[in-house]
C-alpha positions, 0 to 999 in steps of 0.5 A: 500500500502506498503513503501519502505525506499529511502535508497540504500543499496549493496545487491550484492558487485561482479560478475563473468560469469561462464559457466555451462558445462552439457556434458562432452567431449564425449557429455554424461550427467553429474550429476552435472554441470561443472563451468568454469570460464573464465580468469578474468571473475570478476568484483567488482560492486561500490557502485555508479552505474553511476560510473562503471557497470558489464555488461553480453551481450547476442547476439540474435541467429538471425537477428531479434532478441534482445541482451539481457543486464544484468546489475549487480548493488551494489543493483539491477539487471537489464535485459533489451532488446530492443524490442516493443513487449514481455518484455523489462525489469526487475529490481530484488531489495531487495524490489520488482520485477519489469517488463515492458511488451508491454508498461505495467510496473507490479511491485511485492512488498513483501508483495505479492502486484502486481500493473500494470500500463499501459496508466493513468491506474493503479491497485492494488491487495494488500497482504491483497488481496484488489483491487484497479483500477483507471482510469482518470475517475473511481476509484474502490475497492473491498475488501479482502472478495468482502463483499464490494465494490465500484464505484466512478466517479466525478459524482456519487459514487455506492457502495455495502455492506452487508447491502445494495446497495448505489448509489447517486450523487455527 
């Protein structure tokens, strides 16, 4: 598993809103995007959240639907909605991806590492592309090449490896 360092630091120090206009005015095509920028569409991100937040709200287009907040942080953006079901949330850092999905948080480290969480649930597919799941009842890691792998309970460990099958009690 890899180690982030606690330390925060400003990947990102200002937001602007811009709007991408991919039509002219007699409704053709452009080559390129227009960007216009509202007056005083600017916003500087402090280096302390709590203190002060730029923020994009997108309304839903229905009544059913949920607004969209984007969150632009010194070190980090947050998409968040509030809905039960599909997503509800991503934060982007330097360090990792992370999305929370029908109660389901799923994080991406960079070294390609993805770790879902649901419940006391949890797994691990590692860079190296070991995998590791752990339950309240079972922990079970298959390594990289499935040359081996392995089953443990709080009664009996079972395990599988080149050079046979181990299955005792505990």
């Amino acid at each position: 598993m890899s180690i982030v360092p606690a330390s925060i630091q400003a990947v990102w120090h200002s937001a602007q809103l811009l709007i991408a206009f991919h039509k002219n005015k007699d409704k053709t095509k452009r080559d390129v995007p227009y960007f216009w920028r509202p007056k005083e569409a600017f916003a500087r991100l402090a280096a302390k959240p709590e203190d002060q937040e730029a923020v994009v709200v997108m309304r839903a287009a229905d009544a059913e639907g949920s607004d969209v907040q984007i969150k632009m942080h010194s070190d980090k953006i947050v998409i968040r909605r509030d809905r039960d079901l599909g997503w509800s949330g991503l934060i982007i850092d330097d360090h990792q991806i992370q999305i929370k999905v029908d109660g389901t948080v799923i994080r991406i480290d960079p070294d390609g590492g993805v770790v879902v969480e649901r419940d006391s649930q949890k797994t691990h597919l590692e860079g190296t592309g070991e995998i590791f799941r752990f339950t309240p009842d079972t922990k079970i890691v298959v390594s990289a090449d499935g040359g081996r792998m392995s089953r443990e309970t709080d009664v009996t460990f079972d395990g599988f490896t080149p050079d046979g099958v181990i299955s005792r009690r505990k």
